[in-house]
N, C-alpha and C positions, 0 to 999 in steps of 0.2 A: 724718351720716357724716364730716365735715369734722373736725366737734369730737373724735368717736372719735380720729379719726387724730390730730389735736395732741394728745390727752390720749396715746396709744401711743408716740408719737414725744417726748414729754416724758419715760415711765416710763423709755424707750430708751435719751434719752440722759443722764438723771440713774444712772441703772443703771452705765453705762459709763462714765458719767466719773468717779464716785465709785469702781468697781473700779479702770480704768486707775492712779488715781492712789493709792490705797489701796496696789496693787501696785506702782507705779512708787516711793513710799516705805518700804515694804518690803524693795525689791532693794537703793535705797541704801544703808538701815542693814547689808544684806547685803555688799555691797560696801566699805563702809569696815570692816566687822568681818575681811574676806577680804584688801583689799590696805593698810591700814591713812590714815595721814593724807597723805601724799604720794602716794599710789596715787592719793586721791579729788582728789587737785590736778592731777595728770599728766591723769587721765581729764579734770575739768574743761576742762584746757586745749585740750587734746585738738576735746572737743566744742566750743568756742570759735567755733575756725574751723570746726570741721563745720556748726556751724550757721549759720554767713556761706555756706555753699554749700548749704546745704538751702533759703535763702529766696531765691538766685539759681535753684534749682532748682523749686522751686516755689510761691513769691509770684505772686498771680495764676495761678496752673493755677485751682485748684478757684474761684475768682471768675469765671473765665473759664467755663468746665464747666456751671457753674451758672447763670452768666445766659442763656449760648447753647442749653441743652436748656433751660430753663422759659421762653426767650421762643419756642422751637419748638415745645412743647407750648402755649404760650396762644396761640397762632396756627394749632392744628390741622391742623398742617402733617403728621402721621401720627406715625409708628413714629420715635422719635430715635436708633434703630440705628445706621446711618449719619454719622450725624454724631456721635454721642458716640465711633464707632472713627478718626475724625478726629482729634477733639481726643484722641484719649489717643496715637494718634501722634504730633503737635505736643507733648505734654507730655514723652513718652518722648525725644525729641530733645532737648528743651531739659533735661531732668537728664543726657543722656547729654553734651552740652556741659560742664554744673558739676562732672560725673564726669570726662569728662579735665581739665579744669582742675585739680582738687584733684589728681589721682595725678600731674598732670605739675609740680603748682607743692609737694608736699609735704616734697621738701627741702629746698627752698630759704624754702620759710616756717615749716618744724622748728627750721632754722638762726638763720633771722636777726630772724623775726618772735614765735616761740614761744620760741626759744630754748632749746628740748628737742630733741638729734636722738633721745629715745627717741621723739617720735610720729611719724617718717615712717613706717616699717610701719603703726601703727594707720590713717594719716590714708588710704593709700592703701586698706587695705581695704574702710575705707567708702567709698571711691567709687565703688566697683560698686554700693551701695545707691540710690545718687541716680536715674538713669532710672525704678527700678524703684517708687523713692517720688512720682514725679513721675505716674508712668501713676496710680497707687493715689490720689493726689489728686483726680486727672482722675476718677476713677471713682467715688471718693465724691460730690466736687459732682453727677455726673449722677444718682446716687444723691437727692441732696437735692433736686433737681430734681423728680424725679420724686414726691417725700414718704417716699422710702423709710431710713428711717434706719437701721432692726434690721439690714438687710445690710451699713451703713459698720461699725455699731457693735459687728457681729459679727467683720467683719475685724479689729478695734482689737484686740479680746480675743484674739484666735487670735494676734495679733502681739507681746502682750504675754508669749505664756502660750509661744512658741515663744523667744522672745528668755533669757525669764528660766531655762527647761527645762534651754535649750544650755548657760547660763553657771554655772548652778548646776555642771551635768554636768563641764565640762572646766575651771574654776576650780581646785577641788581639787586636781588633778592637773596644775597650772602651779608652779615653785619659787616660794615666796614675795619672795625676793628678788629677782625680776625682773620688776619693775614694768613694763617693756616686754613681754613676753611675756604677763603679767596684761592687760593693756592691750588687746593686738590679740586676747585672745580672747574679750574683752566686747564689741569691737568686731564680733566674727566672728559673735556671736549676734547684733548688733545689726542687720549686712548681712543675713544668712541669714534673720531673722524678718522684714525688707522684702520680700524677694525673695519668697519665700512668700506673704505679706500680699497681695502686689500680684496674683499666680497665685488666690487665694485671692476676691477680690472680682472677678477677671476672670469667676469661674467661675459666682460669684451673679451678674452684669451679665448673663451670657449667660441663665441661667436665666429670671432675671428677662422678660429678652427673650422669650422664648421661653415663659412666661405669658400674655404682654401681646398683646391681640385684635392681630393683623394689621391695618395701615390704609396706604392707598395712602402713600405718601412722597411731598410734595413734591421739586425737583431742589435740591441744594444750593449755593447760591451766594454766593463770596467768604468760606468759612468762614475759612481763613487771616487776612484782613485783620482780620474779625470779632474773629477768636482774640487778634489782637495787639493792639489796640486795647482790649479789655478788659482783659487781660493783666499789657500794659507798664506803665502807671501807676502797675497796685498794684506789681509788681515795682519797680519804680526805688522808689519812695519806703519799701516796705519794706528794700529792697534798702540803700539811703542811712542807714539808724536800724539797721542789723543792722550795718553796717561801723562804725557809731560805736558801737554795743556791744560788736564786735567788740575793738576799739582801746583802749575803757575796760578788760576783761576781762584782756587782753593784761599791758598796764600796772601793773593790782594786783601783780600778784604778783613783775614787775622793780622798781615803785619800794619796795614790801616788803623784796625783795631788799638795796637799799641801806640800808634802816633796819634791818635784822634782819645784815648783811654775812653771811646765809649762806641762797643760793638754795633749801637744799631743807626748809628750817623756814618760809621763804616761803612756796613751793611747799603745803607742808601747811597754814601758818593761812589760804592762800586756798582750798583745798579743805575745808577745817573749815569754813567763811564760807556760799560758796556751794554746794556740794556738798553740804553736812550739816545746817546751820541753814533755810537758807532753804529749802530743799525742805519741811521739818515747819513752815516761817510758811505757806506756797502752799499745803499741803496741804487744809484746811478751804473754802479757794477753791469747788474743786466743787461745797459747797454751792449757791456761785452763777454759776459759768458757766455751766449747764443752761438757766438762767432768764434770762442773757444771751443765749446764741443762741436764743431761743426769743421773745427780746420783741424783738429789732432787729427782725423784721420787721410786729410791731407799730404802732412807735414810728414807723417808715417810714408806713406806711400813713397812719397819723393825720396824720403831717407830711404827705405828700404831697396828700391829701385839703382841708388847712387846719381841721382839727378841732382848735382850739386847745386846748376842753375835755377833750379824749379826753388828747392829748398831754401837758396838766401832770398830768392823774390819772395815766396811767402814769410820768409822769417822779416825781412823789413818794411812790407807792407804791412805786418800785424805791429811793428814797434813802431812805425810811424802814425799809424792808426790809436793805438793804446796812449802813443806817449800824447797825441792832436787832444782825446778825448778826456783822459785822463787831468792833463794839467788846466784844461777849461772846469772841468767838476772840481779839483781842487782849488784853485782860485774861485770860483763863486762861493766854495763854503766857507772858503777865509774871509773874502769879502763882505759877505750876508750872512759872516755868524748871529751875531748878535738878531735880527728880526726873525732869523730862522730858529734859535734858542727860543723867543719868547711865541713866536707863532705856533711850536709845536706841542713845546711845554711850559711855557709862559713861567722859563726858567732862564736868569742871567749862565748861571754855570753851567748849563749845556751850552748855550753861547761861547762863554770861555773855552770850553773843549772842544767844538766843530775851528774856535781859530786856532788853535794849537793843532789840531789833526788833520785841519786843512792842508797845509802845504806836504803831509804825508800822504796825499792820498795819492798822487802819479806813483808812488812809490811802492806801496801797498799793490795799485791794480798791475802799475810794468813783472812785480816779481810774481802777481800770480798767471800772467800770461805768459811769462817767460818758463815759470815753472811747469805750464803744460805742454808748450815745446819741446823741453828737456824731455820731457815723458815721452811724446810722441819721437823721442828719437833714440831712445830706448838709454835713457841718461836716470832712472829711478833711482839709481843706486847715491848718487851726488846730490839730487834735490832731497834724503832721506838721510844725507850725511847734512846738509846744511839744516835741514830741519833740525835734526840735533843739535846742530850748535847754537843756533837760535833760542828752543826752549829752555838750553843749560844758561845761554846769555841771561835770558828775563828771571828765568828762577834765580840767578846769583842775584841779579840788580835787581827783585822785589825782596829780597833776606834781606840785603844790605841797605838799600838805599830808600824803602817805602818805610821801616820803621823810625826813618831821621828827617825825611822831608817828605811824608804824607803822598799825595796825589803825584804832587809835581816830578816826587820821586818818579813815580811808575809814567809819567808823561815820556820823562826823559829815558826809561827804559826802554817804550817802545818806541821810540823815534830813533835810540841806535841800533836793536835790534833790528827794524823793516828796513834803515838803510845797508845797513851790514848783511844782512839776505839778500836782499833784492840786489848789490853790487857782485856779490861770491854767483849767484845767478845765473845773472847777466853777462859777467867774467867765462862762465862755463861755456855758456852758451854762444858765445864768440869763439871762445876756443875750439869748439867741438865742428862747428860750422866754417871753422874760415871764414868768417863773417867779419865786414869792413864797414864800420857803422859811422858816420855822418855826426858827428855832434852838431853841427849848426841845424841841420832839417831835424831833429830827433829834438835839440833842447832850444837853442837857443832862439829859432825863429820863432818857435811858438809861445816862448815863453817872454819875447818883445812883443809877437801878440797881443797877451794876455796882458800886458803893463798897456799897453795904447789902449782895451778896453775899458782898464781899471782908470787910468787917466780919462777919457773921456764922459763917465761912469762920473767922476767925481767932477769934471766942468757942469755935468748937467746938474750935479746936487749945489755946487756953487752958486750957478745962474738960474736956477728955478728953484731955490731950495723954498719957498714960501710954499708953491706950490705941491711941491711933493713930501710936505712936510705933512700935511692931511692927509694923504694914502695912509692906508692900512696898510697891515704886515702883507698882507698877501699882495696886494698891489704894488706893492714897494717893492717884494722880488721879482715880482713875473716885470717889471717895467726894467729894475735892475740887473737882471738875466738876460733879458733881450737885448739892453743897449749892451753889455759885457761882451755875450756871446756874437751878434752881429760884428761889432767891430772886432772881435777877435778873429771870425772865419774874415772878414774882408782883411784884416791883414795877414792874415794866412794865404790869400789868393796872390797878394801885393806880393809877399818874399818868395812865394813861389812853391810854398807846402800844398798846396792845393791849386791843381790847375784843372784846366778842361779834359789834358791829354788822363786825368783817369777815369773819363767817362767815353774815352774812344773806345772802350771795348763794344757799344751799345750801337755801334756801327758798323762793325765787323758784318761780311760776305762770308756766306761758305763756300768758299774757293779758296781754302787752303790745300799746300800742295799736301797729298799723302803721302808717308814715310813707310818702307819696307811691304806696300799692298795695302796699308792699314792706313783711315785719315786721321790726320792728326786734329786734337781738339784742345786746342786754346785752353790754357790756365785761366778763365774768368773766374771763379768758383768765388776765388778770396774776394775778387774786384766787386761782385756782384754782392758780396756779404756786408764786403764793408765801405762803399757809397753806392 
């Protein structure tokens, strides 16, 4: 029954995460086609600071939600009614806090901080979305608590599909010229499909309840202190890395500003940057965030346990996995920047920056799966020190180097900050593990793969190029992705990174012997997540 449920709660949330984001890059390309390059810098900015109040809003709610209803339920303490309507009040307060904050500090950080007064309108309106994102957090973590994922993951979709409905609808009928107006009413789908969302999983919470066998309640005591104690720590330390992202964000596009002497070409090539490129590098992500929240608890276990063998087999099946996947998504965006630049936004310079951010992308996805390792083996304290050094990295190299060489500056920022992270990491997390990592199966094999793709890739544009020279943009990648990616897993089969023996688990007998009275159950979990 156990295994059903992970295997349900796995389709769940690869389903939903790959839809959200499939749709969430979608609207984008919608959006920059609808308010153009400065639209998608304003909204950038916009969200900047929204999102410095969404993690004072709610950092630690759903940490908190979730350890306090699954250590009430593994304590059999009854029905978590009661105290999951606790905590979603405590959360409801504290976004109703970052909600006046942001409506009462938004023009004075339009002014002097954003230095746009078109986003005071946008900034207040989302601030009625914060309590109501704060409850909906609350009530997913109880959600996960419980193992129930289908009802978070159904709220997500109804929140996505309401958000994009409204702005489709009343976009149209906004002047194009009025980037402020465009603004708050992408913004007013964004409040509206919160507020819903949060009405929306109240509605499955109760049901759910209302399922669930009746069982006497233990009394509940010192949930508050509980709440805050779990709470504050993530808060503050997210809270500290979101003000420094906050302040890097800020900055591009004023020290832009100075190397370009004209704010709203700024304004656009940081919404080209982050708004346009990077969403289509993140995008592929999904692949593996699924398999991220699904192995911390894992990886936990083993750590916790001192199963040192269990722990490096999952630690180098996820790097062997991340590093396989990763460097194939990064090489295709290098290779097909250009038709994917102009297929998406029928823009050379998103082009230029998917091939510059191409070959960062294994690097971007290895440190943030490595970084949820670290977590799951209770290493917060180092990925929260590297964090710092990272935001202090790009804050110095956007002062110094974006007001003398523009973009390229901030290119060259982030390519040695994500490698300078993702190596101090990776370094940890070999240290901490006694972990004996393979450079040939981890880089080298795949990444001769990936060259015999790109080689074969360019014999068929050599020898057919008449032909393939009439395909369309879309044609031309799904034809250029296949021959890539094909010959890239078949010489992955060739050097020996991918064999049959990791599908032998799918043949395994239960006639394992049992250990101490107890049968022992086979580590499939990772195998089965990740082919």
């Amino acid at each position: 029954m156990k295994k059903r449920l992970l295997l349900q709660n796995a389709i769940w949330l690869s389903l939903t995460t790959f839809t959200l984001r499939g749709a969430g890059m979608a609207f984008r390309v919608y959006l920059a086609n609808q308010i153009g390059d400065e639209g998608i810098g304003l909204y950038q900015l916009i969200f900047t600071l929204y999102n410095l109040c969404i993690t004072l809003a709610t950092s630690g709610v759903s940490v908190a939600s979730t350890r306090l209803v699954a250590g009430w339920l593994a304590q059999n303490k009854g029905s978590p009614a009661i105290l999951a309507k606790k905590v979603v009040r405590y959360s409801f307060c504290t976004g109703a806090f970052s909600g006046i904050l942001l409506f009462v500090c938004a023009g004075p950080a339009s002014k002097w901080i954003l230095q746009d007064t078109r986003a005071i309108i946008p900034l207040r309106i989302l601030a009625f979305s914060l309590p109501f994102m704060a409850a909906g957090a609350a009530l997913r973590g109880c959600f996960s608590a419980c193992r129930q994922v289908k009802s978070s993951s159904v709220s997500q979709l109804f929140e996505q599909a309401v958000r994009i409905g409204l702005v489709a609808y009343l976009l149209p009928r906004a002047p194009i010229e009025n980037l402020a107006l465009s603004c708050s009413i992408i913004v007013l789908g964004n409040t509206l499909s919160e507020i819903l969302s949060a009405l929306w999983i109240q509605i499955s919470w109760k049901c759910y309840m209302s399922r669930t066998p009746a069982k006497p309640s233990a009394p509940l005591q010192s949930t508050f202190s509980a709440y805050c104690s779990l709470g504050l720590p993530v808060a503050a330390t997210r809270g500290v890395s979101s003000l420094l992202v906050t302040a890097e964000n800020v900055l591009v596009p004023a020290m832009l500003g100075l190397f370009l002497a004209d704010r709203t070409e700024a304004l656009a090539s940081f919404g080209r940057l982050k708004g346009m490129a990077l969403p289509v590098l993140f995008f592929p992500f999904s692949l593996l965030a699924t398999f991220s929240t699904l192995l911390l608890p894992e990886i936990t276990h083993a750590h916790i346990k001192g199963d040192r063998a269990a722990l490096c087999r999952l630690i180098k099946i996820t790097l062997q996995i991340t590093c396989i996947l990763s460097l194939l998504v990064g090489g295709l965006i290098t290779i097909f920047s250009a038709p994917l630049g102009q297929l998406l936004y029928q823009s050379e310079e998103i082009g230029f920056y998917l091939r510059i951010l191409g070959p960062l992308a294994p690097f971007m996805y290895l440190e943030s799966m490595v970084d949820g390792m670290l977590r799951g083996m209770d290493e917060q304290l180092a990925t929260f020190r590297y964090s710092l050094l990272d935001s202090a990295v790009r804050i110095a190299g956007v002062l110094i180097l974006v007001p003398h060489f523009g973009m390229k500056g901030f290119l060259f920022v982030m390519l040695l900050s994500n490698l300078t992270t993702c190596l101090l990491n990776l370094c940890r997390l070999v240290q901490v593990s006694h972990l004996h990592l393979s450079l040939s199966t981890l880089v080298l094999k795949p990444l001769f793969s990936l060259l015999a793709g790109w080689a074969a890739w360019h014999f068929v544009m050599e020898t057919f190029f008449t032909g393939i020279a009439h395909f369309s943009g879309f044609m031309l990648l799904c034809a250029g992705s296949c021959t890539v990616g094909g010959i890239y897993l078949i010489f992955l089969w060739i050097t020996g990174c991918v064999s049959l023996q990791n599908f032998a688990f799918l043949k395994r007998k239960k006639h394992i012997k049992p250990v101490c009275g107890k049968p022992a159950v086979p580590h499939t979990l990772p195998c089965v997540l990740f082919f």
